[in-house]
C-alpha positions in Angstrom: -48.8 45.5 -28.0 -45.9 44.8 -30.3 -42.9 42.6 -28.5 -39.8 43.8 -28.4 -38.5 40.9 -31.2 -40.7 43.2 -33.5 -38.3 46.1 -32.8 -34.9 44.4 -33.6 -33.5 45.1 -37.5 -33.7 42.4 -40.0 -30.0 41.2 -41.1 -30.3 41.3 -45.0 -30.4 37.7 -45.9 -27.7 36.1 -48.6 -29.3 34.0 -51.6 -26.9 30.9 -50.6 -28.7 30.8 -47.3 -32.1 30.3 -48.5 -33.5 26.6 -49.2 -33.5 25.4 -52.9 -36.6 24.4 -54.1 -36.0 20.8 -55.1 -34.8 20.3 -51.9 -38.2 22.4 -50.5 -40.4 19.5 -52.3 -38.4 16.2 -51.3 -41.0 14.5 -50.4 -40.3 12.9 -47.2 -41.7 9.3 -46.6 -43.0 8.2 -43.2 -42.4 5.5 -40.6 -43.3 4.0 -37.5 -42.7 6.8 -35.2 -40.6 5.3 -31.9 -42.8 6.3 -28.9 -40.5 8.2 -26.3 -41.2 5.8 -22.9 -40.0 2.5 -25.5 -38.9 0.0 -23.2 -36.5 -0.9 -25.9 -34.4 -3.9 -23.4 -30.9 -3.1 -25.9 -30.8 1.1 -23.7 -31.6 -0.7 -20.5 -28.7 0.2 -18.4 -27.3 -2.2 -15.2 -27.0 0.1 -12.4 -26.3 -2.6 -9.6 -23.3 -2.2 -7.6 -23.0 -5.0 -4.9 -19.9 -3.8 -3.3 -19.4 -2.3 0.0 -16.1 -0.1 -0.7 -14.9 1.6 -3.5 -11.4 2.7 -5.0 -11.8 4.9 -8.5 -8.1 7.2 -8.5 -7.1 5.3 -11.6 -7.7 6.6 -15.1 -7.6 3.7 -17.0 -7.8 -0.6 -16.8 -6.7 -2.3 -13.7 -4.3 -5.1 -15.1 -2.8 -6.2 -11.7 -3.9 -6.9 -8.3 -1.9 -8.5 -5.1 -3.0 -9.0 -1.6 -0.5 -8.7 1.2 0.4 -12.1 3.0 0.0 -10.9 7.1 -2.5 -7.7 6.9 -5.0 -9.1 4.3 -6.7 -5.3 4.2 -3.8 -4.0 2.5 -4.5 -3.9 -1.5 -2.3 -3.2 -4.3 -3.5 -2.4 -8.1 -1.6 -1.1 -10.9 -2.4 -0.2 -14.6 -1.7 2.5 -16.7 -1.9 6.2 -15.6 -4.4 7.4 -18.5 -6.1 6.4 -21.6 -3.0 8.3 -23.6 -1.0 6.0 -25.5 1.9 7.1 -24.0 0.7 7.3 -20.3 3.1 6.1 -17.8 2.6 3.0 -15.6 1.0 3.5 -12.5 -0.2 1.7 -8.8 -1.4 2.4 -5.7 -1.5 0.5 -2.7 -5.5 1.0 -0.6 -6.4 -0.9 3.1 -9.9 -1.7 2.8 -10.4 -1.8 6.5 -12.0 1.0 6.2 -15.1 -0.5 4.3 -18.1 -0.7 6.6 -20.0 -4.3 6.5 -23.2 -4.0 5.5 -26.3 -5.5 7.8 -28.7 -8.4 6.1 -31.4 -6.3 4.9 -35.2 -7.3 4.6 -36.7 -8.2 1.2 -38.9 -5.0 1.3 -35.5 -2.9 0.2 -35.2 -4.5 -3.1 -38.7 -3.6 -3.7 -39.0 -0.1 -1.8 -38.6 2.5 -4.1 -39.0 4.7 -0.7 -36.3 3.2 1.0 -33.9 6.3 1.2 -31.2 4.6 4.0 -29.7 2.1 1.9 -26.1 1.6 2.9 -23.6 3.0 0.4 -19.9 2.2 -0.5 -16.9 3.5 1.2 -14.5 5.6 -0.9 -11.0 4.0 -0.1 -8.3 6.6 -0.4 -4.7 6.2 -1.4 -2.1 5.1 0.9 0.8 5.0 -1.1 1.4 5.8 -5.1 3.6 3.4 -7.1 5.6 5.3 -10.0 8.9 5.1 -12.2 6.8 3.0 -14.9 6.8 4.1 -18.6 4.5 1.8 -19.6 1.9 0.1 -17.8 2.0 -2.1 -14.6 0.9 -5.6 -15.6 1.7 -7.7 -12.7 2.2 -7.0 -8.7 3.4 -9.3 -5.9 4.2 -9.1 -1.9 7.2 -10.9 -1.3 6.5 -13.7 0.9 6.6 -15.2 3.9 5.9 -11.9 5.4 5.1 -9.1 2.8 8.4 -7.7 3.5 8.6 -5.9 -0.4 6.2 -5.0 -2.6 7.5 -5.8 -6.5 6.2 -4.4 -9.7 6.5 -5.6 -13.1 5.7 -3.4 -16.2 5.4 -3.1 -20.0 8.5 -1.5 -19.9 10.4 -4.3 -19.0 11.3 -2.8 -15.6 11.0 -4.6 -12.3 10.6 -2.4 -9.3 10.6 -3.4 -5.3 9.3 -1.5 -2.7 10.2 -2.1 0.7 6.9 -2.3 3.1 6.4 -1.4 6.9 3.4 -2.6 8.3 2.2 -2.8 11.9 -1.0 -3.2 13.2 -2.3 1.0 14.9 0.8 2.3 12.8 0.4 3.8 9.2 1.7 1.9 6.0 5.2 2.8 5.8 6.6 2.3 1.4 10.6 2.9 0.9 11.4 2.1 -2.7 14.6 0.1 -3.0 15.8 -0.1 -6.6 15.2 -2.0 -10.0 16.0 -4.1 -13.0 15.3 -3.5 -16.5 16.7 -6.9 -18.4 13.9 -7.7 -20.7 11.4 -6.3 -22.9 8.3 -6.3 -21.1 7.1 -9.0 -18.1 4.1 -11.0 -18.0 4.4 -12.0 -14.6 5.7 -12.3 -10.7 5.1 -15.3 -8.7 6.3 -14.8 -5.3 8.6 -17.9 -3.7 6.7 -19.5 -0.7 10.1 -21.0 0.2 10.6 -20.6 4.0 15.1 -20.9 3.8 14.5 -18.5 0.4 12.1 -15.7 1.7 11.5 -12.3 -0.4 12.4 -14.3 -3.4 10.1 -13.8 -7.0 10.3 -15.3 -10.2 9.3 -13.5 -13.4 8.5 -14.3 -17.3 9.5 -12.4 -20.1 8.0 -11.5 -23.3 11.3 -12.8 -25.2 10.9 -16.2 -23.6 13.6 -15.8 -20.2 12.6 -16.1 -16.9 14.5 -15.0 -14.1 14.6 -15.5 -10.0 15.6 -12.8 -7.8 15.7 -12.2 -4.6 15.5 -8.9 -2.9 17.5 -7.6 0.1 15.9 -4.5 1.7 18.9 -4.4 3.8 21.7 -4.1 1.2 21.7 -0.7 -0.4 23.8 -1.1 -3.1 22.3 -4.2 -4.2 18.6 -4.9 -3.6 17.7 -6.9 -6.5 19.9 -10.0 -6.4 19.9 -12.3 -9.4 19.8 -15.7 -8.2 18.8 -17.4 -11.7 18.4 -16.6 -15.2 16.6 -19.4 -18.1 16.4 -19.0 -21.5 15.3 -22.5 -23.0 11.6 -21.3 -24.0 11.6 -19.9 -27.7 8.3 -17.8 -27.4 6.8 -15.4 -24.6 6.6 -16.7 -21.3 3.1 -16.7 -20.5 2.7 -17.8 -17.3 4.6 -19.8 -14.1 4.0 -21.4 -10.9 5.7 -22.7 -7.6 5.5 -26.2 -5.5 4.2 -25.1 -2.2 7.5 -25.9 -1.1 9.1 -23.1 -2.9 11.6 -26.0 -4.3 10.6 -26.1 -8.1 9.7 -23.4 -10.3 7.3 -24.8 -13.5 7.0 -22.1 -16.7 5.0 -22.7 -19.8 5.3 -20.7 -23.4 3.4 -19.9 -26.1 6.3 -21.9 -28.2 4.3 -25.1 -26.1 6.9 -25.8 -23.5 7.1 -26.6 -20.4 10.3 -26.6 -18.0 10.1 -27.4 -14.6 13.6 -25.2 -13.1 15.2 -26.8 -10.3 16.3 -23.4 -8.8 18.1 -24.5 -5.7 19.5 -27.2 -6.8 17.7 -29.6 -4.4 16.9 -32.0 -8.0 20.3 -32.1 -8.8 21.6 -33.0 -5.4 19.3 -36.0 -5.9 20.0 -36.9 -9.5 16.7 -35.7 -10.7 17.7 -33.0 -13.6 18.3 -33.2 -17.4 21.5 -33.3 -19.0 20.8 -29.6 -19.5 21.4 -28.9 -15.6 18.6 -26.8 -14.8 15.6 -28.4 -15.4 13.8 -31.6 -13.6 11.7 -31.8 -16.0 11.1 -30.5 -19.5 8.4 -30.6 -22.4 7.9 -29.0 -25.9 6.1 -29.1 -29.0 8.6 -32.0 -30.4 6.8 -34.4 -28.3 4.0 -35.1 -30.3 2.0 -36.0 -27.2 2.6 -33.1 -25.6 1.9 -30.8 -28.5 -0.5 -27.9 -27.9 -0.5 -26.0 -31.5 -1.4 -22.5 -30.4 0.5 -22.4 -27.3 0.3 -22.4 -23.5 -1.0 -20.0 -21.0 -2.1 -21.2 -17.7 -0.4 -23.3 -15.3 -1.5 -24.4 -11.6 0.4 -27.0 -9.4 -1.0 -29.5 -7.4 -0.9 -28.7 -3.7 1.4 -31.9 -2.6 3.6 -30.7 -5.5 3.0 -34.4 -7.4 1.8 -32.8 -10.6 1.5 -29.5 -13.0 -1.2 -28.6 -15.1 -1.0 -26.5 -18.4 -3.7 -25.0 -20.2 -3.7 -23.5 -24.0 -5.3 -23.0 -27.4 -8.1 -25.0 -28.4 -9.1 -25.8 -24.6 -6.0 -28.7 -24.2 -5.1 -29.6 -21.1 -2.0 -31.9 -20.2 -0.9 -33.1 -16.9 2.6 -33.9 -16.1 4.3 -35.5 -13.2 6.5 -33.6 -10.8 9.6 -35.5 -9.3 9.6 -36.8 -5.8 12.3 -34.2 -3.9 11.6 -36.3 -0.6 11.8 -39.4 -1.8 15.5 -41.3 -2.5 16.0 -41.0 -5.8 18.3 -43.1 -7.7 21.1 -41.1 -8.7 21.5 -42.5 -12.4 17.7 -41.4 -13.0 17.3 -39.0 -15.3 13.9 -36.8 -15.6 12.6 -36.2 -19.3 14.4 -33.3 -20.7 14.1 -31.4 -24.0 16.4 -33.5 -26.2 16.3 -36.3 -23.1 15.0 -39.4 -22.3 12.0 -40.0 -20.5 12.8 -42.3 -17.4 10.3 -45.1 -16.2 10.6 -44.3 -12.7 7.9 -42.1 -11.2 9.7 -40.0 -8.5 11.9 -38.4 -11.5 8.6 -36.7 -12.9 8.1 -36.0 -16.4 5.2 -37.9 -17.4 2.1 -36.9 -19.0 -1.2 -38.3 -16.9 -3.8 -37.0 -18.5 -4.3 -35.3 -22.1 -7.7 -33.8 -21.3 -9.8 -31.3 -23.7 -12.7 -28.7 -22.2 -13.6 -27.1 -25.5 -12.4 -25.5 -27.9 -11.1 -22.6 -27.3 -8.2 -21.4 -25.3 -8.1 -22.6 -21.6 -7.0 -18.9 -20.1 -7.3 -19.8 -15.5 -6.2 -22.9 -14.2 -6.9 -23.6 -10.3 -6.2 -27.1 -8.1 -7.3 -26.8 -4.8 -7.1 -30.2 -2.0 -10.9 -30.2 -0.5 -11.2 -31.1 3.5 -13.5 -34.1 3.2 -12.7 -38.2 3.8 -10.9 -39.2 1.7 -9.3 -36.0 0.6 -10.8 -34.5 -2.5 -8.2 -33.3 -5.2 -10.0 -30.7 -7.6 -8.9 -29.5 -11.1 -10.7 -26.1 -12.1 -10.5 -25.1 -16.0 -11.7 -21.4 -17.0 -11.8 -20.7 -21.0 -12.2 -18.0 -23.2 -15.8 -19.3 -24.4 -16.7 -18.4 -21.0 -17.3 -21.8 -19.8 -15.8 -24.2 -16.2 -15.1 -27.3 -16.2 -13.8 -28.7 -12.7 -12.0 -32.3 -12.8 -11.8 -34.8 -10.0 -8.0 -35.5 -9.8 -8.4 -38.3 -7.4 -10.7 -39.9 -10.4 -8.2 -40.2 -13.2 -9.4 -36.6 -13.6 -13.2 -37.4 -14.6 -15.0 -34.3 -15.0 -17.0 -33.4 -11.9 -18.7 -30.6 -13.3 -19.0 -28.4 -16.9 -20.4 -25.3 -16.1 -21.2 -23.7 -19.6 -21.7 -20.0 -20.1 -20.4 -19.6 -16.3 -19.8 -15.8 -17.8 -22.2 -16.3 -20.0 -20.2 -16.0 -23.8 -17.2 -14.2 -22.6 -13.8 -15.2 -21.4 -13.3 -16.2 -17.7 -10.2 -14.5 -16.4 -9.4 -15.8 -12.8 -10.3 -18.9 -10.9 -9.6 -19.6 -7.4 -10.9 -21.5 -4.5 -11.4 -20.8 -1.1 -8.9 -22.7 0.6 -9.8 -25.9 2.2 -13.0 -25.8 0.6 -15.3 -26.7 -1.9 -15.7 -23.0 -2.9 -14.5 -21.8 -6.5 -14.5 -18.2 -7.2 -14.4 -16.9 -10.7 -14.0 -13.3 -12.7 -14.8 -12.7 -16.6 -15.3 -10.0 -19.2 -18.6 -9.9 -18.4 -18.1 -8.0 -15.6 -18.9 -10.4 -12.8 -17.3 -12.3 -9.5 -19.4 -15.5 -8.9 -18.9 -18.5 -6.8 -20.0 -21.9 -7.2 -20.1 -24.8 -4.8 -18.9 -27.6 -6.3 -20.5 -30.0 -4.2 -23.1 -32.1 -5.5 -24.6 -34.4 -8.4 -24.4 -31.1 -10.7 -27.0 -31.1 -13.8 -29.7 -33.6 -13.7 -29.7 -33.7 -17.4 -26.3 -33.9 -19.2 -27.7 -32.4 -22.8 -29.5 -29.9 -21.2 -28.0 -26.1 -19.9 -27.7 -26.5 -16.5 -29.7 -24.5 -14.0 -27.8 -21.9 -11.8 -28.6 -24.3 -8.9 -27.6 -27.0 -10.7 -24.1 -25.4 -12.0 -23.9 -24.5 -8.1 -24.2 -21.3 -8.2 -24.0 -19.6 -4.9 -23.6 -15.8 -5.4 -22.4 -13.9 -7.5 -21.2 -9.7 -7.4 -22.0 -6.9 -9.7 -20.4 -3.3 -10.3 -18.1 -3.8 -12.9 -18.7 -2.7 -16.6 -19.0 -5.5 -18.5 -20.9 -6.9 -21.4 -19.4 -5.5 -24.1 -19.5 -2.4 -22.6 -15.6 -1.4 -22.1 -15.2 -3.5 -19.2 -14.4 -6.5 -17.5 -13.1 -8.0 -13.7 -9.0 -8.6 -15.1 -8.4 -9.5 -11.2 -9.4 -10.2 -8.0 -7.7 -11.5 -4.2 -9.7 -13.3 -1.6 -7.7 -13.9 1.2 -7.7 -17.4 3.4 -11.5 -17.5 4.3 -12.9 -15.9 0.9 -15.2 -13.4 3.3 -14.4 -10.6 1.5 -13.3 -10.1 -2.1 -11.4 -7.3 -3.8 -11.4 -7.1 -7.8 -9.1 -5.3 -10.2 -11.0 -4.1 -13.1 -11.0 -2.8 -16.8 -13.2 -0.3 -16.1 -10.4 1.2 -13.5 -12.6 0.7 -10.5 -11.0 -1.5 -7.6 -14.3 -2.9 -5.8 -14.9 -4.9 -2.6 -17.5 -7.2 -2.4 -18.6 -9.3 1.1 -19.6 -12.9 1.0 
């Protein structure tokens, strides 16, 4: 029996269509054939997803992430709308609440192929959308003491507030208020823990400025109050940091400066300020032993307020007094000042401490954390961009306590933070991972030898993120006051929460 192809007419064939014959007798020389099961280890993929909660609305890289001060559960990301070039900034604000805790389970589910009721992650869903960005959102606070405003700060150079109602058994209620628009693009917000100065931020500028505002949700016409405005740093301001008292405000450049801004005055009123007015303390690049060439880009500030630490390029460290605001301050005391001189008497601040060196390349996180033991345990944590921690003993002339190389393995740690009151440091890289190490301990047993994971302290660490190499990266996360549960911000657009 003939099939029915047999029956179907023949298109008349063109001559350009047929094969030429040196190309019909290329001879055509043989390999090693690649079997199809190769368990080539480079196509592995890493499937493992830790967390217990998910967020995935955004389009594109998760560059901010803020956690609100009295309802923990309430998250806010922003990034950029789409991959487009031209996509607008964008946020969202998500309560994680909603994510079911998972039970321990036994060993025999790692193992189990068969075991078909493993819990799964909670989709979180959008509470609130934060817009009016044309670029993206690279930076996000709550106003403190109470979480009263929600600010945003974008590549556009805009600064946006929010105002935030939030009652426990009532839903999230977001008003916007107003903006600014007075520099190029911002870098970042540090809320003012000041108690007399609430919903008060600062923010750095891409041309250098920083400014203080303070936001009024009760004065229409005027929101976004401008309390200060600095322009003494010559490059981008890359990063900036409070005293726990809310009193001094400490900014560092890529020019390799740093200015410690007596914002309300309280240095002045006790003869502790430069000749310049605003600053209780100030150092640049013209101080030789101060110089960072490359710039600086991480700061953190000592708990009791009685020092600042600054991180930049080639892994330099330097740490620099703060003046003594409760102590009586002799009123002919100057602190050291760009162009000033540097004063022998302590409470005035401006001295360098410690010049200290983890590596060599740029020190990116900073953390300093007061651990609850007897005596009190002053810690200095150090993340750089060769993917390596090194945490410092403060109360030991800052000897190093522990150097943790390849903590991310070879790329850059992003974020470090410890559990307050603890001995507990969490950390984030572009390798896709949230670990946390104990820092407890006599650390490696032998110094020119990798350390172990249990010798580096290594107590857990999360997975979900892309990462290694592979377009991703954790650019974020909060952890709250007990570190129980962790929410990331990452490249790959996923917001992720993980349980310790």
């Amino acid at each position: 029996m003939s099939s029915s192809r047999d029956n179907q007419p023949i298109d008349e064939v063109n001559d350009e269509d047929l094969l030429n014959a040196d190309d019909a007798a290329e001879e055509i020389i043989e390999g090693d054939d690649i079997a199809m099961d190769s368990d080539n280890e480079e196509l592995e993929l890493n499937l493992q997803n830790d967390s217990i909660a998910y967020f995935d609305i955004p389009q594109d890289s998760l560059f901010a992430i803020s956690q609100h001060p009295v309802h923990p559960s309430l998250i806010a990301v922003g990034g950029s709308a789409g991959q487009e070039e031209d996509a607008p900034g964008a946020g969202w604000v998500f309560d994680t609440s909603a994510a079911v805790s998972r039970p321990v389970l036994p060993a025999s589910y790692a193992s189990d192929p068969a075991a078909t009721d493993l819990p799964k992650s909670t989709q979180l869903e959008s509470l609130f959308s934060l817009d009016g960005h044309t670029d993206s959102i690279n930076t996000l606070a709550w106003t403190l003491p109470s979480g009263d405003v929600l600010v945003s700060g974008g590549l556009d150079g805009r600064l946006r507030a929010w105002k935030a109602t939030a009652k426990a058994n009532s839903p999230l209620k977001m008003t916007f208020l107003g903006e600014a628009q007075e520099v190029p693009e911002v870098n970042w917000i540090a809320p003012c823990p000041s108690s007399t100065n609430p919903n008060t931020i600062a923010l750095g500028a891409s041309d250098g400025s920083v400014w203080v505002y303070t936001i009024d949700p009760s004065d229409s016409a005027n929101p976004l109050q401008i309390v200060q405005s600095y322009f003494l740093h010559t490059g981008s301001c890359t990063a900036g940091a409070w005293t726990s008292d809310g009193l001094l405000l400490a900014t560092v450049s890529e020019d390799s400066s740093l200015y410690v801004w007596d914002v309300w005055g309280e240095a002045a009123a006790k003869g502790i300020v430069s000749d310049n007015g605003m600053t209780a303390v100030g150092l640049t690049g013209e101080d030789q032993r101060f110089e960072v060439e490359g710039g600086l880009y991480s700061i953190a500030i000592d708990p009791k307020g009685t020092f600042v630490a600054v991180g930049g390029a080639n892994g330099a460290i330097k740490i620099v007094s703060l003046p003594r605001l409760t102590a009586a301050a002799q009123p002919q005391s100057r602190a050291r000042g760009a162009g000033g001189k540097a004063s022998a008497d302590p409470t005035t601040g401006g001295q360098i401490l410690a010049a200290l060196q983890t590596g060599s390349d740029s020190v990116e996180t900073l953390a300093v954390a007061l651990a609850s033991v007897t005596p009190p345990t002053l810690l200095l944590a150090a993340g750089s961009v060769d993917g390596s921690i090194v945490v410092y003993d403060a109360t030991r002339r800052f000897a190093v306590r522990r150097h943790i190389a390849g903590a991310h393995e070879e790329h850059s740690v992003v974020k470090l933070e410890f559990v307050p009151n603890s001995w507990q440091l969490t950390s984030c890289g572009m390798d896709g991972v949230v670990r946390r190490w104990d820092i407890r301990g006599a650390g490696p047993t032998n110094p020119n030898a990798a350390a172990t994971a249990a010798e580096a302290g290594l107590q857990k660490e999360w997975k979900g993120h892309r990462g290694d190499g592979e377009g991703g990266g954790v650019l974020g996360f909060v952890q709250g006051e007990t570190g129980e549960r962790l929410v990331t911000a990452g490249d790959d657009g996923l917001a992720l929460v993980f349980e310790a």
